[in-house]
C-alpha positions as CSV (number, residue, x, y, z in Angstrom):
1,X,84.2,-128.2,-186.8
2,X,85.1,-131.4,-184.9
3,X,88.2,-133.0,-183.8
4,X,88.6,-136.2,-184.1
5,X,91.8,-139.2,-183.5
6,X,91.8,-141.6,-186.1
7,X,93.0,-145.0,-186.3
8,X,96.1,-145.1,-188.2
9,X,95.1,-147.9,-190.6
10,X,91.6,-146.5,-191.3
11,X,89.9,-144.7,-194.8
12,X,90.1,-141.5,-192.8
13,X,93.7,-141.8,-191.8
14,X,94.6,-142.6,-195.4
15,X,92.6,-139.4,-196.5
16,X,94.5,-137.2,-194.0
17,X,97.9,-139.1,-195.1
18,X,97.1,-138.4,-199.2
19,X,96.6,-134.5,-198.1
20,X,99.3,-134.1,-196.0
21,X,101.6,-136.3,-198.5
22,X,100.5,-133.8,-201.2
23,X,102.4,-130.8,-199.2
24,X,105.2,-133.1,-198.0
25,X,106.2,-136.0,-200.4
26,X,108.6,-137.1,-198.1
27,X,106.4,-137.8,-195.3
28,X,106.9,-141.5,-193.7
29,X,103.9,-143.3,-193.0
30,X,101.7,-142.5,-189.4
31,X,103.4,-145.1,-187.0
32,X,102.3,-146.2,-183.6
33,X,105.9,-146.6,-182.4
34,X,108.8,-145.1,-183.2
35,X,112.6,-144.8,-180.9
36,X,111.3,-147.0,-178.4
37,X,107.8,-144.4,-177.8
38,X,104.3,-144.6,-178.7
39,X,103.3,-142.4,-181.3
40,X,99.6,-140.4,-181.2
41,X,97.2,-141.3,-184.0
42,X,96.6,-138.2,-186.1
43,X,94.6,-135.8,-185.0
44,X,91.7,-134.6,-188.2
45,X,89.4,-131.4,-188.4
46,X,86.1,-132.3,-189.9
47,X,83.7,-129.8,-191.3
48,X,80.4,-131.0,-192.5
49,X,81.6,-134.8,-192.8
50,X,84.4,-133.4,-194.7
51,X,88.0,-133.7,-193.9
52,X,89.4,-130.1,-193.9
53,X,92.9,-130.6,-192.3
54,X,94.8,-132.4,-190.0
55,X,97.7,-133.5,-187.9
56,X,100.3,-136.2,-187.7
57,X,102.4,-136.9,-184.9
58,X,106.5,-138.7,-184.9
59,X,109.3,-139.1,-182.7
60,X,112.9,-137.4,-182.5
61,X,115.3,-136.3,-179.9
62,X,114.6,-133.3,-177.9
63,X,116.3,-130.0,-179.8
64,X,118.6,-129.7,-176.4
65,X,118.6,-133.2,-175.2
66,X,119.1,-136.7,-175.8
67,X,115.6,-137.7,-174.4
68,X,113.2,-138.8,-177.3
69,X,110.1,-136.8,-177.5
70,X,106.7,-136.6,-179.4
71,X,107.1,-133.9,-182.3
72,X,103.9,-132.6,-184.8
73,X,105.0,-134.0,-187.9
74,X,102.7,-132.4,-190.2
75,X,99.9,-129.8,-189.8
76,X,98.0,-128.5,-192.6
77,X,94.4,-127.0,-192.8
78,X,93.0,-126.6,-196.6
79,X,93.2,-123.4,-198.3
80,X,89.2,-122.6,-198.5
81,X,89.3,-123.8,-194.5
82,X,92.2,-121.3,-193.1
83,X,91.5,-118.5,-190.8
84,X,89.0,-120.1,-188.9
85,X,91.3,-121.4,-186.0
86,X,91.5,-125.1,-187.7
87,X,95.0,-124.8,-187.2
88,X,94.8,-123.6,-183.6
89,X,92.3,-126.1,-182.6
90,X,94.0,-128.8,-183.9
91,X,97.6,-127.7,-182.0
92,X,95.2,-126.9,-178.7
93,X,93.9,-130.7,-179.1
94,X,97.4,-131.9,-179.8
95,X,98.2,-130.2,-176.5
96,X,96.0,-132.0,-174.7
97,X,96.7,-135.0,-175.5
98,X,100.1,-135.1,-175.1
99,X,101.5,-132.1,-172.9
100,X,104.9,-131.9,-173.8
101,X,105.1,-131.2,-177.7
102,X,107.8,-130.0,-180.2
103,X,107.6,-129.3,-183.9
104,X,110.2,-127.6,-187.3
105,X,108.0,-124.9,-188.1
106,X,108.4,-122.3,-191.0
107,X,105.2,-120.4,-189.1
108,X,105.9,-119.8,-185.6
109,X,103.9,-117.2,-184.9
110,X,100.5,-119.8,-185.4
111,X,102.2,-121.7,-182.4
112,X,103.4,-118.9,-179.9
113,X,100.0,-117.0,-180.2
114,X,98.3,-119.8,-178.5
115,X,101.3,-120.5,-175.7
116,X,104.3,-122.1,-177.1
117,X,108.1,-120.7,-177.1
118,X,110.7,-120.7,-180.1
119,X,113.4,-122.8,-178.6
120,X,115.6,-122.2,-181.8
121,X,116.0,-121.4,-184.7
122,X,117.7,-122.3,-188.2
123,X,117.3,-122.2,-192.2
124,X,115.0,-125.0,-191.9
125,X,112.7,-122.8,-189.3
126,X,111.7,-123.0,-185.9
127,X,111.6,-125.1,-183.3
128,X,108.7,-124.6,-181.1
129,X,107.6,-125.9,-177.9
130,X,104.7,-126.4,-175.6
131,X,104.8,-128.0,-172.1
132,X,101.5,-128.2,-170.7
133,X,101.8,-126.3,-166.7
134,X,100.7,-129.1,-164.0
C-alpha cells in the first residue's frame, strides 16, 4: 500500500471525493484555502493501482481556542481494505505532514492507539488531537 497527496483538481482526487461523498453527502468540495489557511491536498491509500481509501483535510477553529487550525475532514478506508492499518497509515502520513492536527471522530480509539488525546467530547463524538513533539 502506498500513500500518496493528490492534486485537488485531478481524476484521482475526484475518485477519492465520490468515495468519501458516498459516506458523507454533505462534504464540501477539497479546497486549497479556507479561514485565511492553506489547506493539505488529500492524502489517498493505493493498493495495487487501486484507490482503497483516503483522507481529506479543512479548516475550523481550535475546540479551546480562537486560533484556526487544520482538521481531518474525512477518513475512510473501504470495507474489503480495513484491518490492515490503511487507516493508521494514512493518519501517521497526515501527521507528518502537518504536525498539529484535530478531527470529530465517532472512533477515537483508531486515533489514540497511534498517539493522539480526546480533547472533548459530545453527541456528535470526539475531538481528538495530535501535536507532533519537536
Amino acid at each position: 500500500m502506498n500513500i500518496v497527496e493528490l492534486d485537488i483538481y485531478s481524476d484521482r482526487a475526484s475518485e477519492l471525493y465520490s468515495l468519501l461523498n458516498r459516506q458523507w453527502p454533505e462534504l464540501e468540495s477539497f479546497e486549497r484555502e479556507r479561514f485565511g489557511l492553506q489547506i493539505p491536498n488529500p492524502l489517498a491509500a493505493i493498493e495495487d493501482g487501486k484507490l482503497i481509501g483516503g483522507l481529506s483535510f479543512t479548516s475550523y477553529k481550535e475546540p479551546l481556542g480562537e486560533k484556526i487550525r487544520v482538521w481531518i475532514n474525512a477518513l475512510f478506508v473501504k470495507p474489503k481494505y480495513r484491518g490492515k492499518r490503511a487507516a493508521s497509515t494514512l493518519l501517521q502520513a497526515a501527521v507528518f505532514r502537518e504536525g498539529c492536527l484535530f478531527a470529530l471522530t465517532e472512533v477515537p480509539k483508531l486515533y489514540t492507539n497511534i498517539g493522539w488525546k480526546v480533547v472533548s467530547t459530545s453527541a456528535e463524538g470526539a475531538i481528538v488531537q495530535h501535536v507532533q513533539r519537536t
